[in-house]
C-alpha positions in Angstrom: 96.5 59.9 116.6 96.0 58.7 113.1 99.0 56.5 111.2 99.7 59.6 108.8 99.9 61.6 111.8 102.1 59.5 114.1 104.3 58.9 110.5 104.7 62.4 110.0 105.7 63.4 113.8 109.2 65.0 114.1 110.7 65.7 117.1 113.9 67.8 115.9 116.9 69.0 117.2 117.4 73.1 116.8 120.4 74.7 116.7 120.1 78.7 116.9 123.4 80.6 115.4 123.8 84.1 116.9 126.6 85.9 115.4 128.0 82.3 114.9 128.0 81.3 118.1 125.4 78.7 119.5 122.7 80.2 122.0 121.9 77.4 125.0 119.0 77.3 127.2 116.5 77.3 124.0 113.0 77.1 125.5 111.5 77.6 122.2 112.1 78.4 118.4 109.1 79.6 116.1 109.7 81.4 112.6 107.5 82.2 109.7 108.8 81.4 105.8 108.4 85.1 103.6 105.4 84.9 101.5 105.3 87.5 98.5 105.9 90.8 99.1 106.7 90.3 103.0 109.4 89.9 105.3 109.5 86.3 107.4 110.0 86.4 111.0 111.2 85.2 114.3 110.6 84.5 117.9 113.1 82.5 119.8 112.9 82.0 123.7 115.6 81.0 125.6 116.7 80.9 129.3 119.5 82.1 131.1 121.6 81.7 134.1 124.6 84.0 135.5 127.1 81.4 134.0 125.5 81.7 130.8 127.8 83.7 128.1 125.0 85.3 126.6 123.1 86.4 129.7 121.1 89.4 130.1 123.7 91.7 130.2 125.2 90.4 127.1 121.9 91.3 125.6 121.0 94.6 127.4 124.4 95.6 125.9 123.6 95.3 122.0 121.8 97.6 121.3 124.5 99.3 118.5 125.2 96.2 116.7 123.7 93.7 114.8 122.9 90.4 115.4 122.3 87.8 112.4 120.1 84.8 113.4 120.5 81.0 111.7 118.2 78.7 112.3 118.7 75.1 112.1 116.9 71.6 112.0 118.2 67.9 112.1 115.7 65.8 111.6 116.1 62.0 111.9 119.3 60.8 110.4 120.5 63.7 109.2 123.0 67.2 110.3 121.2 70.6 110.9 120.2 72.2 107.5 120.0 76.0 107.4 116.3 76.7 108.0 115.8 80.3 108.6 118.5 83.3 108.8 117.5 87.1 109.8 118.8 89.8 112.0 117.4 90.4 115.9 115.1 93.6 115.7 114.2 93.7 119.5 114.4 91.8 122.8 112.4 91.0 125.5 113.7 90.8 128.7 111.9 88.6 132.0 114.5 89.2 134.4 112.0 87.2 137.1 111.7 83.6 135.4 115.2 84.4 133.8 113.6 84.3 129.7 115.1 86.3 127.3 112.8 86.3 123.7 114.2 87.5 120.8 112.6 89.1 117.8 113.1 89.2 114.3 113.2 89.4 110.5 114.6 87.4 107.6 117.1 89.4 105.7 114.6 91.0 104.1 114.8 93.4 106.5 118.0 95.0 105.1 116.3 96.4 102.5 112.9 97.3 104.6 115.4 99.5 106.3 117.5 101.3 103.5 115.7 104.3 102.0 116.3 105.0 98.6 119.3 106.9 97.4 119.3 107.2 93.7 117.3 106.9 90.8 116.9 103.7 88.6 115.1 105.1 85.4 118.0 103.6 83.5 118.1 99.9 84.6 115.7 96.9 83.9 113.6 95.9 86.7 116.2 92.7 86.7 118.9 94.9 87.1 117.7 96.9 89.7 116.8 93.4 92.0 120.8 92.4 91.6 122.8 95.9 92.2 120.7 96.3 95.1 121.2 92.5 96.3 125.1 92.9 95.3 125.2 96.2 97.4 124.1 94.5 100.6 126.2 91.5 100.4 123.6 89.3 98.8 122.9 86.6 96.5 120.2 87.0 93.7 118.1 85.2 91.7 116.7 86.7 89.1 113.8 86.3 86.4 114.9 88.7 83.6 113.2 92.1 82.6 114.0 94.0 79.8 112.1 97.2 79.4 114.1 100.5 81.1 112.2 101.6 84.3 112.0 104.7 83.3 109.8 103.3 80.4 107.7 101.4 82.2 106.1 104.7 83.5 106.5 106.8 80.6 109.8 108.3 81.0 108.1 111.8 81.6 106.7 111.3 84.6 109.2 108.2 85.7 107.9 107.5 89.3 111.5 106.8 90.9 113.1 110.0 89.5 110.6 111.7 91.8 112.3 113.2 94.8 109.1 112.8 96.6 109.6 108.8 95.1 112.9 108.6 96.5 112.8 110.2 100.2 109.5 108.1 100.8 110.1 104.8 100.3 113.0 102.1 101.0 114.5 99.6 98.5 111.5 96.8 99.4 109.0 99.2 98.0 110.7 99.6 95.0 111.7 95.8 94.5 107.4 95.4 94.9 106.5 97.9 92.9 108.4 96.9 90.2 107.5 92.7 91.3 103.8 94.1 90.8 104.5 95.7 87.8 106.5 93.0 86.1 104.4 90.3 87.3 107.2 89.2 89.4 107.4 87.7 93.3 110.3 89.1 95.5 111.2 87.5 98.4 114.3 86.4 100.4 115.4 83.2 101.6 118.4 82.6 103.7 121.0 85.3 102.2 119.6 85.4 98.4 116.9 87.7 97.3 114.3 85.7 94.3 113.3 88.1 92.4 111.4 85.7 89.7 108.0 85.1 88.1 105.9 82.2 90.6 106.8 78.5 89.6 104.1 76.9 87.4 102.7 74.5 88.8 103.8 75.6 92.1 104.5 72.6 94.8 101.4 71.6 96.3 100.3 69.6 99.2 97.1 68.1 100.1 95.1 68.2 103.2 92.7 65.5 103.8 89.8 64.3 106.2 88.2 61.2 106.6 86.8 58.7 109.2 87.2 55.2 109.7 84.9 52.5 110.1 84.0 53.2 113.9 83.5 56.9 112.9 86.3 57.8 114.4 87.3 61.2 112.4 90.9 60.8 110.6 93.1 63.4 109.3 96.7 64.2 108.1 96.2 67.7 110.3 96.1 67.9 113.8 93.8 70.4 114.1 91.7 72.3 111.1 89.2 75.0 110.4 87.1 76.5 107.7 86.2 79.9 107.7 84.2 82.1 105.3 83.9 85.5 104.5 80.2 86.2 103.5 80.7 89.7 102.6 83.4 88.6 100.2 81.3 85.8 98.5 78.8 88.9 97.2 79.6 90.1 93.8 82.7 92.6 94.4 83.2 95.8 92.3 86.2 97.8 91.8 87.1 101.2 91.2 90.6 102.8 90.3 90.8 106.1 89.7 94.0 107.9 88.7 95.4 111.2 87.7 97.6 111.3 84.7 100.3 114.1 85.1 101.7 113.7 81.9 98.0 114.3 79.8 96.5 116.2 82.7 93.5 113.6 82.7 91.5 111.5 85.0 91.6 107.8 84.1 89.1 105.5 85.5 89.3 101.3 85.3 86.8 99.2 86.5 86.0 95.9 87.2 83.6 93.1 88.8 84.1 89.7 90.6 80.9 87.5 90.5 80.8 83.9 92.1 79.4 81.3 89.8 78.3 79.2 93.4 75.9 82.0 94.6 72.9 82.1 93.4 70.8 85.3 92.8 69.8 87.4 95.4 68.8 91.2 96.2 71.9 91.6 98.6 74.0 94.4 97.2 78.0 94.2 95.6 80.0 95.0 98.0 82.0 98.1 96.5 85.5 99.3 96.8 87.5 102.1 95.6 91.4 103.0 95.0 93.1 105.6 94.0 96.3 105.2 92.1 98.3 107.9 90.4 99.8 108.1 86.6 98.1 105.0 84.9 97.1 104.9 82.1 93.2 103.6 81.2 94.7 100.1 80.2 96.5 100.2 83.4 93.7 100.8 85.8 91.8 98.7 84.1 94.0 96.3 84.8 94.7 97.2 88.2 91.0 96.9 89.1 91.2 93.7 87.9 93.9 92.4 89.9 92.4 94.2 93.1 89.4 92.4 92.5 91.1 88.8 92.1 92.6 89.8 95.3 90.5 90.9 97.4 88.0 87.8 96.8 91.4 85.6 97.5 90.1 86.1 101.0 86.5 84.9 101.0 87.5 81.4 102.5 90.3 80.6 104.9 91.4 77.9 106.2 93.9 77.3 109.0 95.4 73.6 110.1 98.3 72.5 111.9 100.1 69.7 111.0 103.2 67.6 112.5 106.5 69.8 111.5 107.1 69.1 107.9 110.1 71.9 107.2 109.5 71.8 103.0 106.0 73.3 103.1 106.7 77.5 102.5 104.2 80.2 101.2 105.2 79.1 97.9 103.1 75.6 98.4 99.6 75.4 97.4 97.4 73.4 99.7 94.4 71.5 98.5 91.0 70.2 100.7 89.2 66.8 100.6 87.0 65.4 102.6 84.8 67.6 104.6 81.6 67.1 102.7 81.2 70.9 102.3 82.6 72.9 99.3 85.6 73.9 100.6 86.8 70.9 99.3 88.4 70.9 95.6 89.7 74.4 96.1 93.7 75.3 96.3 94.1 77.4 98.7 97.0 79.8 98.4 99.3 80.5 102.0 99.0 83.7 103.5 101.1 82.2 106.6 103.5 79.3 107.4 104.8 79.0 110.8 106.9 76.2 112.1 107.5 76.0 115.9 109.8 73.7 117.7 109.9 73.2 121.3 112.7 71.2 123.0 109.8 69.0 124.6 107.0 70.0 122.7 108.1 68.7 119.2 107.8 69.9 115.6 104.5 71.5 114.2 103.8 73.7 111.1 100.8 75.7 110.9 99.3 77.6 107.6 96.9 79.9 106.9 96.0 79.6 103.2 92.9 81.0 101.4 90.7 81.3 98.2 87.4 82.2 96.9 84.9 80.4 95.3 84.8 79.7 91.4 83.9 83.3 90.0 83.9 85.5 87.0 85.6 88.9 86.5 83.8 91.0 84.3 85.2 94.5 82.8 82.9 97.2 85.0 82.1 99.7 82.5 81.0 97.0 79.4 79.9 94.7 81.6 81.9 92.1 79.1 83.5 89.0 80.8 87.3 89.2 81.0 89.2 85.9 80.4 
């Protein structure tokens, strides 16, 4: 094991709050932190024995309430800090080797599973984010809007005023749709929903490899791969076509993502094509263009694991050195970060975090370069 690595090795103690009351028997703890637009999760594995108070028949008997989860981490010198808290969605029973694994979300999931009630055409997208946090309980933080949602799609064709709008989706899908609209990031963490525009700069964190004089390969990650999509590294175009109910029009947007790394070749774009309703031509146009940034995001991936360190989140951007190959100067932007502690096992973090290679986004029907 390298210094960095044996400096950085954590072997925690975890404290699991169900309901307020501490769970024993903890054979293992393993969440993920919420990345944009997603929920976080849980699994947590514990044992159990007929003296236990929340044996299986404690469990088997849950079914019509709810259970909030807190999870908690004292590192070194210090008391448990709040790490994690969600709700139990399902568990698992092993009645054989006496295990009991629980399953869950962050708090997210209140909202994932509260359909939509009312209309909002008369609110800010701001406003909307805190009566629907303040309605569940909830903290929220909040980067503020100030255009009506009813004006953000026109008024005459407002997209939550449809009934079909309303029955169909639950209050995440609107607090996205309106995050995507408003260039805004929702998420929750602990018991406050952040509904704000991404920090700039964003934390970052570097990953390295090296190799010492004996070469010996070194490393702040305990294990690491690179991985590439090749269809993505191909010039990308995108289509959006929409219907416009309010001029009774077809709209079209368009637009192309070439890599400046690849040199040419006769292998064809790979082509992709969306359909969105009511936008106007600026709007797909723009909408191409940010399915185009984001469907290249996956051309390279990267996964590591790393000794536990609990401040890394999917709001960290990781950068590469070292490999020799060009994966290296790139940030890489999380898609995942898990941390798993084990009573005997210790304290690891793993991330899966990709980009693409440098590229240029062109407008599809002028061919012009955008930005």
């Amino acid at each position: 094991m390298s210094q960095s690595i044996a400096s950085m090795a954590r072997a925690p103690r975890v404290q699991v709050l169900a309901n307020g009351q501490a769970l024993t028997g903890l054979l293992s703890v393993r969440w993920s932190d919420p990345r944009a637009y997603h929920a976080g999760s849980f699994v947590i594995a514990k044992s159990f024995t007929p003296a236990d108070p929340n044996e299986a028949a404690w469990w088997s008997d849950s079914a019509n309430q709810q259970i909030s989860i807190q999870i908690s981490l004292a590192l070194a010198g210090t008391g448990y800090v709040p790490m994690f808290v969600g709700q139990v969605d399902r568990h698992v029973l092993d009645p054989l080797r006496r295990i009991i694994t629980l399953h869950g979300r962050d708090m997210a999931a209140i909202f994932l599973d509260t359909r939509i009630t009312r209309t909002y055409q008369n609110l800010t997208s701001s406003e909307i984010a805190r009566t629907l946090a303040q309605a569940h309980g909830m903290t929220a933080q909040v980067s503020e809007t100030s255009a009506l949602v009813g004006r953000c799609y026109n008024a005459d064709y407002d997209t939550t005023a449809a009934g079909g709008f309303s029955c169909a989706v639950n209050e995440w899908d609107l607090l996205c749709l309106l995050g995507q609209r408003e260039g805004i990031v929702p998420y929750v963490q602990g018991s406050t929903l952040y509904f704000q525009s991404p920090s700039t700069p964003p934390p970052s964190y570097a990953l390295w490899v090296g190799q010492n004089a004996d070469g010996v390969m070194m490393s702040n990650c305990k294990t690491l791969t690179c991985e590439r999509a090749m269809t993505m590294a191909r010039d990308v175009n995108v289509t959006v076509n929409s219907w416009h109910s309010a001029k009774k029009t077809v709209v079209t947007g368009s637009a192309v993502a070439k890599s400046l790394t690849q040199s040419a070749t006769n292998v064809p774009p790979t082509n992709y094509l969306f359909e969105i309703p009511n936008l106007t031509s600026a709007q797909a146009d723009a909408a191409a263009q940010r399915l185009a940034l984001d469907i290249v995001q996956h051309e390279r991936v990267i996964t590591a694991s790393l000794p536990g360190i609990a401040t890394l989140t999917p709001q960290t951007v990781f950068t590469l050195n070292g490999t020799g190959t060009d994966y290296d100067g790139i940030a890489y932007s999380p898609a995942s970060v898990t941390h798993s502690v084990t009573p005997r096992g210790g304290f690891e973090t793993f991330i899966l975090a990709q980009n693409s290679s440098p590229l240029s986004l062109y407008d599809g029907a002028s061919g012009a370069p955008i930005g």
